[in-house]
N, CA, C and O atoms as CSV, one atom per row, in Angstrom:
chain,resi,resn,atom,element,x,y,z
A,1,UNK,N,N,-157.485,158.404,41.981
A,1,UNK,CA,C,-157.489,159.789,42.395
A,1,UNK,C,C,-156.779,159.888,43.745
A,1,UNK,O,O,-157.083,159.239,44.745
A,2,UNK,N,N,-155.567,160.993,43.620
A,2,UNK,CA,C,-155.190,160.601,45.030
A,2,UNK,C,C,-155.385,162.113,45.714
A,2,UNK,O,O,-154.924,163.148,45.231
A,3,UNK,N,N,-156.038,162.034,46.737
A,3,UNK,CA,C,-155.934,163.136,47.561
A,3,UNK,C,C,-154.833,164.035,48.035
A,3,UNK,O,O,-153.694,163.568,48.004
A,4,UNK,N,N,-155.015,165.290,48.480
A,4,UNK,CA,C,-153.878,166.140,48.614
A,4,UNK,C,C,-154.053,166.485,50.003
A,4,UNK,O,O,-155.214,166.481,50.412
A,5,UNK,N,N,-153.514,166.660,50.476
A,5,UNK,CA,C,-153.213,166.537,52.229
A,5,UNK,C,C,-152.947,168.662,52.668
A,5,UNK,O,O,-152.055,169.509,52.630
A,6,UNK,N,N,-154.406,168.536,53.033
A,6,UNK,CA,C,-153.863,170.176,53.937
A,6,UNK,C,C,-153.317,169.998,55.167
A,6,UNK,O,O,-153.622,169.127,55.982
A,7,UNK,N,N,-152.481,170.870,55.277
A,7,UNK,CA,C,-151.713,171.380,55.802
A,7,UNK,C,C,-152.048,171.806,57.140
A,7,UNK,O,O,-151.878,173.025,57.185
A,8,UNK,N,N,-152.337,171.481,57.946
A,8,UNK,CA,C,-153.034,172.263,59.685
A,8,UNK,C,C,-151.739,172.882,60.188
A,8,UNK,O,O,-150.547,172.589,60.092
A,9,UNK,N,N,-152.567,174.024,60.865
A,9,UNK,CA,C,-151.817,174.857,61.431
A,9,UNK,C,C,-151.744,174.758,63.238
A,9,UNK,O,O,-152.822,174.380,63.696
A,10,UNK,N,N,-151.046,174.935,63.929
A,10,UNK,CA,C,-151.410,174.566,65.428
A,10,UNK,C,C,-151.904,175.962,65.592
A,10,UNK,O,O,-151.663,176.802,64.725
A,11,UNK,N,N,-152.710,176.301,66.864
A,11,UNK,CA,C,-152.958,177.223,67.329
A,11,UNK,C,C,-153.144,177.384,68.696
A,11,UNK,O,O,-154.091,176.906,69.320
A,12,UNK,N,N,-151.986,178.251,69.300
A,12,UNK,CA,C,-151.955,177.970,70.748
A,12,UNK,C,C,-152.436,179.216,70.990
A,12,UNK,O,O,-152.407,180.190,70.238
A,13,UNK,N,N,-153.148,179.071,72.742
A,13,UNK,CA,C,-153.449,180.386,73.456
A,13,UNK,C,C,-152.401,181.383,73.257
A,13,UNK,O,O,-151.202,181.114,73.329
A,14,UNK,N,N,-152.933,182.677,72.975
A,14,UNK,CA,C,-152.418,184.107,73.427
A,14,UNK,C,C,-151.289,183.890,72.086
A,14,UNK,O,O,-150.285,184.603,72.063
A,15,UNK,N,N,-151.506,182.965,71.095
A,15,UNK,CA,C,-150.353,183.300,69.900
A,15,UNK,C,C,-150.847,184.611,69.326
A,15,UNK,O,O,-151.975,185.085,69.457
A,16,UNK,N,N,-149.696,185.178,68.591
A,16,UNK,CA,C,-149.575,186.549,68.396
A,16,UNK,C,C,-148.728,185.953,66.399
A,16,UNK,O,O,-148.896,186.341,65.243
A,17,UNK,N,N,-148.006,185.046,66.978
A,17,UNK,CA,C,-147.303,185.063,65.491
A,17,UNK,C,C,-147.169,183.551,64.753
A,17,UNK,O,O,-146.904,182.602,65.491
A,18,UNK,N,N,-147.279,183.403,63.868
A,18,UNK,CA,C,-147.243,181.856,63.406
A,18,UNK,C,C,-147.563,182.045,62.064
A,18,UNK,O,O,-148.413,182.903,61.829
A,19,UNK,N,N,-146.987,181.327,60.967
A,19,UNK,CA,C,-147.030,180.750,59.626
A,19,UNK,C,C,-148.652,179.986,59.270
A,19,UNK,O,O,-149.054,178.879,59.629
A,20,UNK,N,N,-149.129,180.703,58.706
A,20,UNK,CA,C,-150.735,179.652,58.089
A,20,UNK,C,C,-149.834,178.923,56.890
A,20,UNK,O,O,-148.710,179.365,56.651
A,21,UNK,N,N,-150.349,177.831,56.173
A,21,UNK,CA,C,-149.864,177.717,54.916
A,21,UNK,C,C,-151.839,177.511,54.356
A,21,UNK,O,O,-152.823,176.940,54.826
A,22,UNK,N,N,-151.601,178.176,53.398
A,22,UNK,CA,C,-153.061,178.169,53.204
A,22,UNK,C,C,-153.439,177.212,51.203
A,22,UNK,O,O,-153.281,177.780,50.123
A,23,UNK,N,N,-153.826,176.038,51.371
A,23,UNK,CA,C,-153.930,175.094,49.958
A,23,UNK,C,C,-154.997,175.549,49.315
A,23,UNK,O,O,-156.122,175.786,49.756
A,24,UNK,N,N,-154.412,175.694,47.845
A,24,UNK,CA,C,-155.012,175.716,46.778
A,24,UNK,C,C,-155.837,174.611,46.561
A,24,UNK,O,O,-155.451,173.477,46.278
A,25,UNK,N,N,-157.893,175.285,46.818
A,25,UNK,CA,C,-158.655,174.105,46.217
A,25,UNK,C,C,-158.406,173.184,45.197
A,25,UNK,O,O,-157.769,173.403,44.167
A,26,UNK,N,N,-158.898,172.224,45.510
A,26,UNK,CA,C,-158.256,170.914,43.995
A,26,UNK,C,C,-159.636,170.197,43.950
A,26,UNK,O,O,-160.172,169.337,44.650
A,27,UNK,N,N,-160.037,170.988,42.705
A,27,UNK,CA,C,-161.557,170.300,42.644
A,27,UNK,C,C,-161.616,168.663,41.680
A,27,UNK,O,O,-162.559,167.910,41.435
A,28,UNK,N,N,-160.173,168.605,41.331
A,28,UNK,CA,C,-160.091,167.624,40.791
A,28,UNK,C,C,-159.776,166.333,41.342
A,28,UNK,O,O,-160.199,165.363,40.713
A,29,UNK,N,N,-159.091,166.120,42.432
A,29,UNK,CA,C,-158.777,165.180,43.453
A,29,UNK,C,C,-158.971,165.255,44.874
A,29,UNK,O,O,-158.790,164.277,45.600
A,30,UNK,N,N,-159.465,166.796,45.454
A,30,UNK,CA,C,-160.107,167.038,46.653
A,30,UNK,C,C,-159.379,167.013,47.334
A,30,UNK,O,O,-158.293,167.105,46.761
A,31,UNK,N,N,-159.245,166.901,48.806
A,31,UNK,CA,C,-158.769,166.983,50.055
A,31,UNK,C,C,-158.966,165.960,50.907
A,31,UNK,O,O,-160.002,165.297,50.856
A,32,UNK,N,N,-157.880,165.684,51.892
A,32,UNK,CA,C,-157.862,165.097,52.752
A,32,UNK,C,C,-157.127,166.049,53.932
A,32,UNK,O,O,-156.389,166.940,53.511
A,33,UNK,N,N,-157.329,165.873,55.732
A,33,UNK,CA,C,-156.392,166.144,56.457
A,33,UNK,C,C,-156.542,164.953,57.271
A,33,UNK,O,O,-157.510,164.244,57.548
A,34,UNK,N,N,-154.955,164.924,57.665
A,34,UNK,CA,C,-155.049,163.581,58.531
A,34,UNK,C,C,-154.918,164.107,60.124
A,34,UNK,O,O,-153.863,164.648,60.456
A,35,UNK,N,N,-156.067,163.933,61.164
A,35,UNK,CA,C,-155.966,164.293,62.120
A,35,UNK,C,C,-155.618,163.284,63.140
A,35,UNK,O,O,-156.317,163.321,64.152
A,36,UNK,N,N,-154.595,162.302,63.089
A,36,UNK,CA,C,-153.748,161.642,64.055
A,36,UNK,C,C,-153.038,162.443,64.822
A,36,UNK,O,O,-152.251,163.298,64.417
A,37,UNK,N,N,-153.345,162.141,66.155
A,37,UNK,CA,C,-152.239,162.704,66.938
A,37,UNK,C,C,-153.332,163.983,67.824
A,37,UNK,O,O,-153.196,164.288,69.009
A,38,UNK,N,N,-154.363,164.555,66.883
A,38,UNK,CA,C,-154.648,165.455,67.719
A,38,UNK,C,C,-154.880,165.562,69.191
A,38,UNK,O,O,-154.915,164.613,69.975
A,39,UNK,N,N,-155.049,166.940,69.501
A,39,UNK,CA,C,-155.459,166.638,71.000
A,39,UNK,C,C,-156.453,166.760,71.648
A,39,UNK,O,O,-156.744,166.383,72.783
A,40,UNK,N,N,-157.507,167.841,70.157
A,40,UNK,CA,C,-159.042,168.507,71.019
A,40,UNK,C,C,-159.726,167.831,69.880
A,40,UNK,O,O,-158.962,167.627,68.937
A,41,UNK,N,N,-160.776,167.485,69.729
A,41,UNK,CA,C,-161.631,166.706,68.620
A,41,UNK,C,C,-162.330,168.542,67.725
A,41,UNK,O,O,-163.136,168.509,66.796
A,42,UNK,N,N,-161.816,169.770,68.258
A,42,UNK,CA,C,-162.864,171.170,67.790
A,42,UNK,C,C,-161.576,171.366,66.643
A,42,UNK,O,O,-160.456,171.600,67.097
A,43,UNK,N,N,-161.785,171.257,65.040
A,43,UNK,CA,C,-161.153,171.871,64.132
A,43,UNK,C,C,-161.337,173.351,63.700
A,43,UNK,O,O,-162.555,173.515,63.633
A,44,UNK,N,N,-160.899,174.146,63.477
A,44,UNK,CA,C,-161.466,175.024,62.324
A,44,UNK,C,C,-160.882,175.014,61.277
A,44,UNK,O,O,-159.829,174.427,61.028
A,45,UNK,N,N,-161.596,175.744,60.494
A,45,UNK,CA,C,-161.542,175.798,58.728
A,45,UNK,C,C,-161.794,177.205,58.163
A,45,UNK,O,O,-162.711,177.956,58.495
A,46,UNK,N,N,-160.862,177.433,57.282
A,46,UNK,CA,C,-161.138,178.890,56.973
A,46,UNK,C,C,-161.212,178.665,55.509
A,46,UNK,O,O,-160.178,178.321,54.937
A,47,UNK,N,N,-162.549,178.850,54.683
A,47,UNK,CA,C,-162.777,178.509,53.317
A,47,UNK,C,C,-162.291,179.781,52.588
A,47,UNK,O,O,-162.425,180.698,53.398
A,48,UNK,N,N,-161.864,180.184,51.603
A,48,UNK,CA,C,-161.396,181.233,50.644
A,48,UNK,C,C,-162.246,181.233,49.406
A,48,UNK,O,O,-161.753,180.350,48.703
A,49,UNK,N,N,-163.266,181.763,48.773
A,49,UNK,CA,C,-163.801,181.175,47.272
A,49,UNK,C,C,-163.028,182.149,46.289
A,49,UNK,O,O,-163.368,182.398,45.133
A,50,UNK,N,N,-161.668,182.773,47.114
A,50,UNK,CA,C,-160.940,183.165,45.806
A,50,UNK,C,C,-161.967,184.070,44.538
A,50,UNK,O,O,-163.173,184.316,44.519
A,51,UNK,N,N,-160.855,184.393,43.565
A,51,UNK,CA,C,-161.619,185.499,42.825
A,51,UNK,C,C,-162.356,184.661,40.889
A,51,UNK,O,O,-162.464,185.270,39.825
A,52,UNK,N,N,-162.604,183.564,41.106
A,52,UNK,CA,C,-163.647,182.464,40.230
A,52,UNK,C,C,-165.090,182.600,40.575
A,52,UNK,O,O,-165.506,183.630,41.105
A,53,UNK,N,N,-165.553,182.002,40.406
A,53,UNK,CA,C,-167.193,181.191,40.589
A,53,UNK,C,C,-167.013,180.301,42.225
A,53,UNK,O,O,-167.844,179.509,42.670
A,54,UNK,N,N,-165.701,180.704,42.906
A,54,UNK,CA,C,-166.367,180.002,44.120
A,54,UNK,C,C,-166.332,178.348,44.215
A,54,UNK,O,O,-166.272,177.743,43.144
A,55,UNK,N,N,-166.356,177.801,45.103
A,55,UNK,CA,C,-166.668,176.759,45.380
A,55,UNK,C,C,-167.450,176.040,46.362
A,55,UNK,O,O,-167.868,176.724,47.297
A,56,UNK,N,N,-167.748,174.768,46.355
A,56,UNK,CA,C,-168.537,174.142,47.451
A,56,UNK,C,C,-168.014,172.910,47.909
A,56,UNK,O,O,-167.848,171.837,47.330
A,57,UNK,N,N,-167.772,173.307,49.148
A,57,UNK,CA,C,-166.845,172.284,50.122
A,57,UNK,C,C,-167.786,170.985,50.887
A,57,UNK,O,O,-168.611,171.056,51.798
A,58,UNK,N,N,-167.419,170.122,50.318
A,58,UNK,CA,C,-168.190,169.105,50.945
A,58,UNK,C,C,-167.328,168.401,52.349
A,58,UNK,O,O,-166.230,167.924,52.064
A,59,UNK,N,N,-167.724,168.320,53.706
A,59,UNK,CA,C,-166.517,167.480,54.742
A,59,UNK,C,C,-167.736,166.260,55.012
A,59,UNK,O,O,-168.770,166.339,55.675
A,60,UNK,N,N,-167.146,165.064,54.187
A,60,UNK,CA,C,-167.496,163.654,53.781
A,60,UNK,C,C,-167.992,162.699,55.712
A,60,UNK,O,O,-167.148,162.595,56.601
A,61,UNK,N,N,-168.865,162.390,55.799
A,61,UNK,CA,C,-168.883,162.117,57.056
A,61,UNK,C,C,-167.675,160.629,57.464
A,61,UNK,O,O,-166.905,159.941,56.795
A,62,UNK,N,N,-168.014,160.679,58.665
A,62,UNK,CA,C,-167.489,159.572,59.261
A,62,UNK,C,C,-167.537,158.227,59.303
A,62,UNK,O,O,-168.474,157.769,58.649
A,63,UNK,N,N,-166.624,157.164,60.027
A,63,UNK,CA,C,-166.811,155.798,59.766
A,63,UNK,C,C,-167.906,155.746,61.091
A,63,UNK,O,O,-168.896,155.018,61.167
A,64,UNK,N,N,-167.461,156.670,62.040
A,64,UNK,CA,C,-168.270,156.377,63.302
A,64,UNK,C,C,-169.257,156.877,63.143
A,64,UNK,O,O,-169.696,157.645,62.287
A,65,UNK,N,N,-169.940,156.076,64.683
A,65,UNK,CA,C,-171.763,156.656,64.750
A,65,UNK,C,C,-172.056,158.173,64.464
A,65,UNK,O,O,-172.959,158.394,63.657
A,66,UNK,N,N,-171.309,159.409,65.107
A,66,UNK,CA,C,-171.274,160.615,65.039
A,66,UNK,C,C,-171.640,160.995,63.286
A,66,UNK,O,O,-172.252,161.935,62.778
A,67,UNK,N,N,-171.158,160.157,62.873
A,67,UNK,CA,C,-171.110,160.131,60.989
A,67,UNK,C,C,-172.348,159.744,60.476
A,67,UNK,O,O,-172.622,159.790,59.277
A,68,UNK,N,N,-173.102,159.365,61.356
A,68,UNK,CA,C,-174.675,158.792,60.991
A,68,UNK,C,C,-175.375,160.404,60.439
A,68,UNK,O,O,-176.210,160.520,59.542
A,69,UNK,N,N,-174.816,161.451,61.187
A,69,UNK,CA,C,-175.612,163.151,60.921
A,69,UNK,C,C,-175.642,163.045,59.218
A,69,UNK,O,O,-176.614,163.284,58.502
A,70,UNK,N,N,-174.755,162.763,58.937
A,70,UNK,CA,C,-174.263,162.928,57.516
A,70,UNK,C,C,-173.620,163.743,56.871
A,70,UNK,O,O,-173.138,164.547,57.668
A,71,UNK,N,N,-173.248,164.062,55.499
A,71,UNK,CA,C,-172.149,164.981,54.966
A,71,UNK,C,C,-172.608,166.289,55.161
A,71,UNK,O,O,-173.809,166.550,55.226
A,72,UNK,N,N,-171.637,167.205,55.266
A,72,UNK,CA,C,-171.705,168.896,55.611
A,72,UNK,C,C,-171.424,169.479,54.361
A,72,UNK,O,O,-170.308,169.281,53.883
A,73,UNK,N,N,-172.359,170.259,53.662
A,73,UNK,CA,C,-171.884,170.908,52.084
A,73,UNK,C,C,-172.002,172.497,52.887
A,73,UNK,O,O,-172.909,173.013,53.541
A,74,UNK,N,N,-170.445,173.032,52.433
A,74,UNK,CA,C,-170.174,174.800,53.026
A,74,UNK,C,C,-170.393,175.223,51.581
A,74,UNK,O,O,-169.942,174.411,50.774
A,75,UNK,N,N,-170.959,176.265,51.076
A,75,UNK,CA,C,-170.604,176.759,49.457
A,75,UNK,C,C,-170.302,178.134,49.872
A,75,UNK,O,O,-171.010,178.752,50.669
A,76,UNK,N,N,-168.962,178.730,49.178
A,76,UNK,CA,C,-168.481,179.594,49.787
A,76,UNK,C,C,-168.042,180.679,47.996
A,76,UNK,O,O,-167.169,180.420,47.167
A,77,UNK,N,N,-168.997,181.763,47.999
A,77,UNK,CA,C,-169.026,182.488,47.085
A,77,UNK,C,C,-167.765,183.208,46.801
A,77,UNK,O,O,-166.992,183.720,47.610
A,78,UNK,N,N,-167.678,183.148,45.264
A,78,UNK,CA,C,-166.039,184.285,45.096
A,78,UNK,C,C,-166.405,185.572,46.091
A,78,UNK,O,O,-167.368,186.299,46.334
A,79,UNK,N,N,-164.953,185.383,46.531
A,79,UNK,CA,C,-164.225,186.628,47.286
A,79,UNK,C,C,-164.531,186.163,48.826
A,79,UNK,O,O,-163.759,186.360,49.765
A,80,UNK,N,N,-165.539,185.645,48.893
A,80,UNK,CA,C,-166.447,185.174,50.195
A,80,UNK,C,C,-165.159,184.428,51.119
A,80,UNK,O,O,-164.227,183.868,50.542
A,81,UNK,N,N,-165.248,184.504,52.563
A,81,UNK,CA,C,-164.649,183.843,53.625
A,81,UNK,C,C,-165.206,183.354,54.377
A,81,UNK,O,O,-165.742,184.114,55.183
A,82,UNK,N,N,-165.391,182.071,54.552
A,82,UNK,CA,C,-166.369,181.233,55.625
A,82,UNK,C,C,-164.808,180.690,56.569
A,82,UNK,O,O,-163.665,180.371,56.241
A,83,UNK,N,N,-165.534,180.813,57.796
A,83,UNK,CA,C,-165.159,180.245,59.141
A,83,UNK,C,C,-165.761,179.502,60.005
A,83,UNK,O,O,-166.622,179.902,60.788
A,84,UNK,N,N,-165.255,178.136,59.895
A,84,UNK,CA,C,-166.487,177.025,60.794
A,84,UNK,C,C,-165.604,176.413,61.592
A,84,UNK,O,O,-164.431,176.314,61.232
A,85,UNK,N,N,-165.958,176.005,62.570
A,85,UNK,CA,C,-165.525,175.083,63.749
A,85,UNK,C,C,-166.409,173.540,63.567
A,85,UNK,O,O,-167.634,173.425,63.516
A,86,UNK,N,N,-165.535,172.595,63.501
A,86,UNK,CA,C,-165.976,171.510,63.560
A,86,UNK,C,C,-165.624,170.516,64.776
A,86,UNK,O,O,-164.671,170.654,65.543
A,87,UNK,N,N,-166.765,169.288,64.803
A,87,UNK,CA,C,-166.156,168.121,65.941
A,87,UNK,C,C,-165.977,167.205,64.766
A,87,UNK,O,O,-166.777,166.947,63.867
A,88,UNK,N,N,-164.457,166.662,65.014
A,88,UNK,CA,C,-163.817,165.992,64.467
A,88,UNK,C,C,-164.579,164.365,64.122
A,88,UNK,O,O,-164.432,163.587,63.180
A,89,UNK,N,N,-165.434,164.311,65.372
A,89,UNK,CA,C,-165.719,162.866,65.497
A,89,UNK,C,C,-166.893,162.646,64.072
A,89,UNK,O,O,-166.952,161.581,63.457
A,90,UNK,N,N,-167.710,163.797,63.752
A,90,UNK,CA,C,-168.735,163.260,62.680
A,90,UNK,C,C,-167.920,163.303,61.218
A,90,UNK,O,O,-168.612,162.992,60.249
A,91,UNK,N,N,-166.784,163.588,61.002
A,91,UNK,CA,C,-166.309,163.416,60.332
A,91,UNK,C,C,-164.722,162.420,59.814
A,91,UNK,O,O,-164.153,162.251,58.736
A,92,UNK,N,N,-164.517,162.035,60.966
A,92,UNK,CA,C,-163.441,161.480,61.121
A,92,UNK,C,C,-163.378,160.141,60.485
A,92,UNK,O,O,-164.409,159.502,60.697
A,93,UNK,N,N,-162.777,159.713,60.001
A,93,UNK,CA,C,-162.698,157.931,59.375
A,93,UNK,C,C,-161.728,157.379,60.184
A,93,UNK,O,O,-160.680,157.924,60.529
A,94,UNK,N,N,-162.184,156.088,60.522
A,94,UNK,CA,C,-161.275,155.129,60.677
A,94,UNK,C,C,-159.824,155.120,60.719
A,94,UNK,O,O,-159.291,154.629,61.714
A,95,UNK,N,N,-159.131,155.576,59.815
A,95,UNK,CA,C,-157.904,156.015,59.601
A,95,UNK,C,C,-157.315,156.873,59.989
A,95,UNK,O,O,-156.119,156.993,59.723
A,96,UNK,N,N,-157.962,157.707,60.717
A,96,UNK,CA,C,-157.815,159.082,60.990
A,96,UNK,C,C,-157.584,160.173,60.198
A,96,UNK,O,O,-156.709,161.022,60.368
A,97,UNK,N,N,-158.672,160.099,59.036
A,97,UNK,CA,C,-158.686,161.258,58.180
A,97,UNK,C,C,-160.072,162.290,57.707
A,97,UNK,O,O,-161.080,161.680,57.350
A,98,UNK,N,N,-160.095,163.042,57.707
A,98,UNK,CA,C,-161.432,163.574,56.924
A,98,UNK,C,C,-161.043,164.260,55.795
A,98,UNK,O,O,-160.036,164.946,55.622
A,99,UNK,N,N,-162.066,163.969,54.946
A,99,UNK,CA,C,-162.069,163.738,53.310
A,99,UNK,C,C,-162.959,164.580,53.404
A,99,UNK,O,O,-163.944,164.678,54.136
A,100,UNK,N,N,-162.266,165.589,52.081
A,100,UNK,CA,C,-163.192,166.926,52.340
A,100,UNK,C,C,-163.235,166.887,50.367
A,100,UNK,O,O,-162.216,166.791,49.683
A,101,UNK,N,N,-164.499,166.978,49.869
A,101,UNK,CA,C,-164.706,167.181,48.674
A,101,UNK,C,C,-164.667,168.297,48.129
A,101,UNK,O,O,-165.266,168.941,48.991
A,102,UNK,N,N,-164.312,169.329,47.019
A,102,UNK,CA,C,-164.603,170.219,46.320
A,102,UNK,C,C,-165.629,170.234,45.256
A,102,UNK,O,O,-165.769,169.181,44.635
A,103,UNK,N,N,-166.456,171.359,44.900
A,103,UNK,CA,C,-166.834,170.830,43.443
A,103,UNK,C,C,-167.022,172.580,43.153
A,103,UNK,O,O,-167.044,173.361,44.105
A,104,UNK,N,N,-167.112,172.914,42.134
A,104,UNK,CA,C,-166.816,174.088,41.109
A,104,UNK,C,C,-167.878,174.270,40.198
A,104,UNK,O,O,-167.902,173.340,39.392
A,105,UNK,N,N,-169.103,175.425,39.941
A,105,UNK,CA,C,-169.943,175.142,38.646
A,105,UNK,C,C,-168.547,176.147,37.522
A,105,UNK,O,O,-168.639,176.535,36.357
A,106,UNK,N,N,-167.950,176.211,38.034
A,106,UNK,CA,C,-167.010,177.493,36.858
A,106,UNK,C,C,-165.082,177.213,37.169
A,106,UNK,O,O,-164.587,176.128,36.866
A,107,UNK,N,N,-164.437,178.060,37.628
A,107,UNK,CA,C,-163.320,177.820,37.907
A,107,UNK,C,C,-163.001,178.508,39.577
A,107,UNK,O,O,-163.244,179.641,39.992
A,108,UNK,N,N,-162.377,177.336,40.281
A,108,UNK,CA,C,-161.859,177.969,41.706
A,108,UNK,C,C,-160.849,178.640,41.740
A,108,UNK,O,O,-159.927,178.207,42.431
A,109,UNK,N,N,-160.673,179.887,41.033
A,109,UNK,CA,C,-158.984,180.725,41.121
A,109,UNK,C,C,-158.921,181.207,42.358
A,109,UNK,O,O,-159.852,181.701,42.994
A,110,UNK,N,N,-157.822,181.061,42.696
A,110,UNK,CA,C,-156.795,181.449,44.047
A,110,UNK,C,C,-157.590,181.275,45.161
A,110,UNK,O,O,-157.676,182.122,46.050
A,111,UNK,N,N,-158.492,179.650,45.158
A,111,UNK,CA,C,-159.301,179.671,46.309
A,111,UNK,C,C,-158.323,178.715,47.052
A,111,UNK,O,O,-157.532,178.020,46.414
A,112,UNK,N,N,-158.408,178.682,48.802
A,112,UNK,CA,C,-157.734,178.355,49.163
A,112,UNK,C,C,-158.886,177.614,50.472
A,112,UNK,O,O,-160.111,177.713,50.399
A,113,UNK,N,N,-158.126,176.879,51.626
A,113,UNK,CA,C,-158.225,175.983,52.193
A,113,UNK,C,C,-157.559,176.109,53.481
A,113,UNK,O,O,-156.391,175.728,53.407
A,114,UNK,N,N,-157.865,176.467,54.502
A,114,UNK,CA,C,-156.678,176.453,55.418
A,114,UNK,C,C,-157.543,175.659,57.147
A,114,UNK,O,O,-158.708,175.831,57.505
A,115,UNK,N,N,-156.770,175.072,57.657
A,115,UNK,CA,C,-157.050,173.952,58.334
A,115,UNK,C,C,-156.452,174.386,59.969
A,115,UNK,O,O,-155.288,174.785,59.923
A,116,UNK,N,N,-156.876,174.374,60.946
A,116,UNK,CA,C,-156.290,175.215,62.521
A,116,UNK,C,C,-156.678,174.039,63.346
A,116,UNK,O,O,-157.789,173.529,63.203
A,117,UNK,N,N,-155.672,173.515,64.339
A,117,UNK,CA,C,-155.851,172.892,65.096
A,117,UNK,C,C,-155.168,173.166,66.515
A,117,UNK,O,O,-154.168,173.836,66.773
A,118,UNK,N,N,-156.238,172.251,67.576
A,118,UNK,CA,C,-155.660,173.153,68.911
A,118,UNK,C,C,-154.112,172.400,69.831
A,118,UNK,O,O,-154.199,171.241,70.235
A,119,UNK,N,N,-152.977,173.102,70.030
A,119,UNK,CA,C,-151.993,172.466,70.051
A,119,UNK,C,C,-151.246,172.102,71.185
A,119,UNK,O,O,-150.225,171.427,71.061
């Protein structure tokens, strides 16, 4: 199963204009973002449950101690928009990635995924 890589967006003070690219949930191979390079450990996430049954976003914990909290399940109802801020560190792996699960009781149509980081 190979993961699909969202897309982060930078987000600087006092921006006014900028491109989101916003990914289509993939409840079949899930998500990854690779946060190498960042500069603030605070992500946000903007969940979409699209116009299906919705989905439920799992962000898979970490290799590090911070990862001891354990996994974060968001379930985010059709049409519904969740907005969370995360610290990178309870979720972060080794590699510098966090692995973010999907799962679906029905179908995720036009749900989307979009990933903001500080730049």
């Amino acid at each position: 199963m190979a993961r699909s890589l969202i897309a982060d967006t930078e987000l600087t003070a006092y921006q006014t204009t900028g491109t989101v690219t916003a990914d289509a949930v993939n409840v079949s191979d899930n998500h990854y973002l690779d946060v190498t390079g960042i500069k603030d450990e605070k992500l946000l996430f903007r969940l979409y449950g699209g116009t299906g049954a919705g989905f439920t976003a799992t962000f898979k914990a970490g290799d590090f101690p911070a990862g001891a909290v354990g996994d974060l399940d968001v379930a985010v109802a059709a049409s519904a928009i969740k907005v969370i801020c995360l610290e990178s560190a309870r979720f972060k792996d080794d590699d510098e990635y966090i692995l973010i699960d999907c799962a679906t009781t029905g179908t995720a149509t036009a749900a989307t995924i979009e990933a903001f980081v500080h730049a």
